[in-house]
Backbone bond lengths (Angstrom), bond angles and torsions (degrees), N, CA, C in turn:
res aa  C-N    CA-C-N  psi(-1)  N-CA   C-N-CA  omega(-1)  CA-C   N-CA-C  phi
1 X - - - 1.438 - - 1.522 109.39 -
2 X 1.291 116.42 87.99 1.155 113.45 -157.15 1.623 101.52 -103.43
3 X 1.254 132.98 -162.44 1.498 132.20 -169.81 1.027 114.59 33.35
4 X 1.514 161.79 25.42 1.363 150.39 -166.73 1.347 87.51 -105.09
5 X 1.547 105.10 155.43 1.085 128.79 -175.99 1.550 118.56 -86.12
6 X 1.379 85.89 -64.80 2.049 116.67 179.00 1.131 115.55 -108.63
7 X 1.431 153.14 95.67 1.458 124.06 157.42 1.401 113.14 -74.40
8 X 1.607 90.44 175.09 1.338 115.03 -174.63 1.712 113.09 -34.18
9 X 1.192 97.32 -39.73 1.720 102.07 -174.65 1.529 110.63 -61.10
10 X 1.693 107.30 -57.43 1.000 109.12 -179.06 1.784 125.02 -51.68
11 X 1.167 106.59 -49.15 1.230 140.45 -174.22 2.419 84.70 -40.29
12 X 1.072 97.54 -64.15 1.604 108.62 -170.56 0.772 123.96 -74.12
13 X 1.656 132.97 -7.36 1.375 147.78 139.33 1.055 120.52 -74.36
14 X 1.617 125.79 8.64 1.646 103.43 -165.00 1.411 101.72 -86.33
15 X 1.163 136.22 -176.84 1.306 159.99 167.75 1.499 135.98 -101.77
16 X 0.967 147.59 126.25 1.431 128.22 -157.12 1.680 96.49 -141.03
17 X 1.767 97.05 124.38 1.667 76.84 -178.12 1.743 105.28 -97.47
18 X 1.469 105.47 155.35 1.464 109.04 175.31 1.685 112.53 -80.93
19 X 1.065 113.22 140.32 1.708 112.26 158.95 1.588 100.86 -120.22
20 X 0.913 121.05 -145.62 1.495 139.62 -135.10 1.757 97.33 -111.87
21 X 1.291 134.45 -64.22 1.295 140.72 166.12 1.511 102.42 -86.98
22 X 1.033 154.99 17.93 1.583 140.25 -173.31 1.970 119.60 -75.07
23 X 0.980 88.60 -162.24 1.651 69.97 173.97 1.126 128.49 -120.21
24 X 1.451 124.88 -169.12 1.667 114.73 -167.58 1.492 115.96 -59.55
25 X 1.293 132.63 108.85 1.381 113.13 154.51 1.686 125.81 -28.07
26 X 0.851 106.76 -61.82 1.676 121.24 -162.63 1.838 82.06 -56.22
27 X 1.162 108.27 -79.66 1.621 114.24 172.09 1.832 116.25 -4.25
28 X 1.424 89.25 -81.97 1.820 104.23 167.79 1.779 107.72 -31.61
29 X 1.373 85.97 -65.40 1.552 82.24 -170.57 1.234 140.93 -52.30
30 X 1.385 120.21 -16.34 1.503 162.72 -141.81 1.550 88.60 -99.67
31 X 1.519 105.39 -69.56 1.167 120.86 -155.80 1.346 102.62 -79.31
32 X 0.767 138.46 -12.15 1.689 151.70 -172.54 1.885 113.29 -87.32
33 X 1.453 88.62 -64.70 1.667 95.43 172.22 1.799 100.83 -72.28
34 X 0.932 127.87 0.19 1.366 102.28 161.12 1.613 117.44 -104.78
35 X 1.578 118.12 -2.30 1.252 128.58 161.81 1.466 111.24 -64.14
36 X 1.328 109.63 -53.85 1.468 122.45 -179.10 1.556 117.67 -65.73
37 X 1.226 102.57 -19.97 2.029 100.05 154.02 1.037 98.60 -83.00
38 X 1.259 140.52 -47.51 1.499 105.96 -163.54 1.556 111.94 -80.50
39 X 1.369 117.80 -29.15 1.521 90.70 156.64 1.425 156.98 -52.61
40 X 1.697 97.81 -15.98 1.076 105.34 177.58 1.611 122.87 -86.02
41 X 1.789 99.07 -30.39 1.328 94.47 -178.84 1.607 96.61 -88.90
42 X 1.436 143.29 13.84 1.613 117.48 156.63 1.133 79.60 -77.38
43 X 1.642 163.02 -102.95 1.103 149.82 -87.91 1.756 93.49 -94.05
44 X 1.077 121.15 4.44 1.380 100.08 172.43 1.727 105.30 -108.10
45 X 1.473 109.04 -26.78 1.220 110.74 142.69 1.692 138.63 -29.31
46 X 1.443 112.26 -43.45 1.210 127.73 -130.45 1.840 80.40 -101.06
47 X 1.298 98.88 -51.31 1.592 122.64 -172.73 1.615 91.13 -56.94
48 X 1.451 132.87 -55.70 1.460 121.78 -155.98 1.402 104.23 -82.82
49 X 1.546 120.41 -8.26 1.548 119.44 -170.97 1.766 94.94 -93.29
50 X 1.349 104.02 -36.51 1.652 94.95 170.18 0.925 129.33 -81.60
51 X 1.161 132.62 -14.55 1.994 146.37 131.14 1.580 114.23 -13.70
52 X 1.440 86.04 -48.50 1.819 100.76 -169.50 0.855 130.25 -87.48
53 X 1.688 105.94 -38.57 1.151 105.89 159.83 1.491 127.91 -70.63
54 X 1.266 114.22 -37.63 1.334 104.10 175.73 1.652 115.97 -71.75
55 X 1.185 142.28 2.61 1.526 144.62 154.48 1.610 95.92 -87.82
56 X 0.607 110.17 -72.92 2.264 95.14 168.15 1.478 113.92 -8.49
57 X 1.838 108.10 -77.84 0.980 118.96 143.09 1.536 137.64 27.59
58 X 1.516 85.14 -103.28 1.568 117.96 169.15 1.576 103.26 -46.48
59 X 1.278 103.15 -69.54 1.838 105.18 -160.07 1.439 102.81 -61.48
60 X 1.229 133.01 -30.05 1.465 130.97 156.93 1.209 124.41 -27.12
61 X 1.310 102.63 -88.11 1.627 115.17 166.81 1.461 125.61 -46.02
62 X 1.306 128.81 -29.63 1.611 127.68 161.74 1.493 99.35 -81.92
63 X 1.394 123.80 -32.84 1.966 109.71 -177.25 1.651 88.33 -61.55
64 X 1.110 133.43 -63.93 1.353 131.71 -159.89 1.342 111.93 -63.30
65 X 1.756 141.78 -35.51 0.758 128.12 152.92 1.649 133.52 -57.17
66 X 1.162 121.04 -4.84 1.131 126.22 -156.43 1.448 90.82 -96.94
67 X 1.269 105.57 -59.18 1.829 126.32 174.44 1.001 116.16 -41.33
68 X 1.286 113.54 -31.52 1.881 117.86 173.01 1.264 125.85 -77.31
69 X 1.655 107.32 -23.87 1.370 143.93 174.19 1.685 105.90 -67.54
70 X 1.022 89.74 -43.83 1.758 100.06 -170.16 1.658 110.28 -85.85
71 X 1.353 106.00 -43.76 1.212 114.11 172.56 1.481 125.37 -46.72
72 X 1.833 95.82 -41.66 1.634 100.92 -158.70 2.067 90.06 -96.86
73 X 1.491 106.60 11.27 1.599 102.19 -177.01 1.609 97.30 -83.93
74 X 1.235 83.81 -30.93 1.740 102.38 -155.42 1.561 112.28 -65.48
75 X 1.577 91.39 -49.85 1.866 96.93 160.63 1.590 118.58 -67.11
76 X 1.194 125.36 -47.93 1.284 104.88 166.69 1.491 148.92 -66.58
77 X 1.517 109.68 1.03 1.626 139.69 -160.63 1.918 96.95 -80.36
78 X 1.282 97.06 -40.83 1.717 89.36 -163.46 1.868 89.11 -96.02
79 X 0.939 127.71 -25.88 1.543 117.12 164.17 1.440 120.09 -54.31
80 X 1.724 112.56 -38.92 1.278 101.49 166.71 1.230 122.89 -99.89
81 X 1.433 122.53 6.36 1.505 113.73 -173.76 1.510 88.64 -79.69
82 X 1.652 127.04 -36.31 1.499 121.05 -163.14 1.462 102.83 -66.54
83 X 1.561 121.03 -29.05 1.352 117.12 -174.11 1.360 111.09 -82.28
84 X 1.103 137.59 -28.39 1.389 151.10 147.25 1.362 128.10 -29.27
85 X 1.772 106.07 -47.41 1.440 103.48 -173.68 1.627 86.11 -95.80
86 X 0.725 127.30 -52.96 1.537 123.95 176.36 1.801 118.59 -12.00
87 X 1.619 96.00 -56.55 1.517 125.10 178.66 1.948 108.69 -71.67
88 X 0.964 97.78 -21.25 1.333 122.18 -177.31 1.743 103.50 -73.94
89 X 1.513 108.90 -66.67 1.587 123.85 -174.07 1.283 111.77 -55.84
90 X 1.233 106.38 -48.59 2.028 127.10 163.72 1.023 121.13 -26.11
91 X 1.547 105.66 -61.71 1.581 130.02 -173.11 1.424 112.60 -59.75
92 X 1.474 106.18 -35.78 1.346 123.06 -161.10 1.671 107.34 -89.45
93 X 1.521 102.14 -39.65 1.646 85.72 156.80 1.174 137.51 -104.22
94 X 1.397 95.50 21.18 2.176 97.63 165.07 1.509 90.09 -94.49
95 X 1.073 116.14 -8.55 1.855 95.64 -179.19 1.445 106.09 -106.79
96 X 1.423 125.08 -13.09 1.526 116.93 174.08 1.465 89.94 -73.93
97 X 1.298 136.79 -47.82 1.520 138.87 -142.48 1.616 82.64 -69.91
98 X 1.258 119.00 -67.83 1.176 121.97 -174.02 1.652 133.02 -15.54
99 X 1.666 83.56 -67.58 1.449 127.92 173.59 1.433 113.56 -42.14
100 X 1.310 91.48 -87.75 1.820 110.17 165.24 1.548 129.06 -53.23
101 X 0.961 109.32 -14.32 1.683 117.86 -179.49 1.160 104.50 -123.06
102 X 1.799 145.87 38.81 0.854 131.26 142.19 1.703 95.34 -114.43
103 X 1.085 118.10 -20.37 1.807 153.80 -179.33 1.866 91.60 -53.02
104 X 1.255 121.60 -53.53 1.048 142.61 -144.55 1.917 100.34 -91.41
105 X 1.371 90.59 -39.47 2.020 108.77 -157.65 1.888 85.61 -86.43
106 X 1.680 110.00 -43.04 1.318 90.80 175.92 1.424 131.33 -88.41
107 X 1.669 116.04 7.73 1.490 109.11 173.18 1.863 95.47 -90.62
108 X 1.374 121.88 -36.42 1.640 106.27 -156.93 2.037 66.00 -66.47
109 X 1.073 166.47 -65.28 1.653 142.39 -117.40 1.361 95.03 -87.02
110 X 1.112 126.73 -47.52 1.808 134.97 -169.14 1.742 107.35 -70.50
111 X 1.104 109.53 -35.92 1.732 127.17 155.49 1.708 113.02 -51.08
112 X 1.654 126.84 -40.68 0.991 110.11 -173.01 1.657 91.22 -109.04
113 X 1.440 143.80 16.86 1.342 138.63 162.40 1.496 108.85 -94.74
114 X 1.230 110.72 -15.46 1.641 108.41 167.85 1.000 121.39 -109.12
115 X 1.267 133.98 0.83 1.543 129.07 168.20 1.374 100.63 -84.54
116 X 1.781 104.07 126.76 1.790 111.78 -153.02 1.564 99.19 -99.55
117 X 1.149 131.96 127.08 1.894 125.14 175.46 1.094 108.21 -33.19
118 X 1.700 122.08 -46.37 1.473 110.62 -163.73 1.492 105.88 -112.25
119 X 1.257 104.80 160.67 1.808 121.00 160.05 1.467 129.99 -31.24
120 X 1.171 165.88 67.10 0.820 149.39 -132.03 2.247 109.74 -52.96
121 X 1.339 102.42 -4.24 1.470 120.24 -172.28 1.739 81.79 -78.31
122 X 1.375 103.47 -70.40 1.702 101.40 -158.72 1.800 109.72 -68.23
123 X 0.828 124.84 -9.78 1.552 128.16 178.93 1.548 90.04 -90.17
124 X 1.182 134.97 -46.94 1.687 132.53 171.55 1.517 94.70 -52.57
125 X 0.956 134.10 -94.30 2.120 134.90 170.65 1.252 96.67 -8.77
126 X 1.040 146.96 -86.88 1.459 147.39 -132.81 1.491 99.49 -81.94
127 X 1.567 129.42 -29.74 1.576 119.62 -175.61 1.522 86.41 -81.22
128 X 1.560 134.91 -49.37 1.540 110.14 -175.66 1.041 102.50 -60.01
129 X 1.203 149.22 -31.35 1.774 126.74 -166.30 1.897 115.27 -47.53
130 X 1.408 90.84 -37.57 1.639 109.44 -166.07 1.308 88.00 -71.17
């Protein structure tokens, strides 16, 4: 509160001298203590607007940091989602290859353990013989 002349304090200590025609004390005084409320409530004013502003302030500077936060997520999100699914597709065909090509190695082997030498006719002949 800078430039003020009088505060409130002063203002309620002052002194007033009387002469001969001057004016009402009681008057003065009247008018005085109701100066000195209103000084107090601008300065209590003054105090809750700089309260506010400085939490204003505050939430400013974290909204804006946050935004920069978000901003710079935002640009990097589709750079890595592409590297991601990419890493993703990869994955997926070392494990089909995997999958399928050991899938593959054991039907041609299980293919040549079941194909039987004989006929199922001549293996029927040979159990009647016994």
């Amino acid at each position: 509160m800078a430039n003020l002349i009088y505060s409130a304090k002063d203002i309620l200590q002052q002194e007033f001298k009387t002469k001969m025609r001057g004016y009402d004390p009681v008057e003065v005084d009247e008018f005085l203590d109701g100066i000195i409320k209103d000084y107090e409530a601008y300065n209590r004013e003054i105090l809750t607007l700089q309260e506010e502003n400085d939490r204003l302030n505050a939430k400013v500077a974290q909204l804006t940091k946050s935004q920069s936060i978000s901003s710079r997520i935002q640009t990097e999100a589709p750079k890595s989602q592409a590297v991601t699914n990419f890493d993703i597709l990869k994955r997926l065909s070392n494990l089909e290859k995997e999958v399928f090509g050991k899938k593959l190695e054991s039907d041609s082997a299980s293919v040549g353990a079941i194909t039987p030498t004989f006929s199922d006719d001549e293996d029927l002949g040979k159990t009647r013989q016994f």
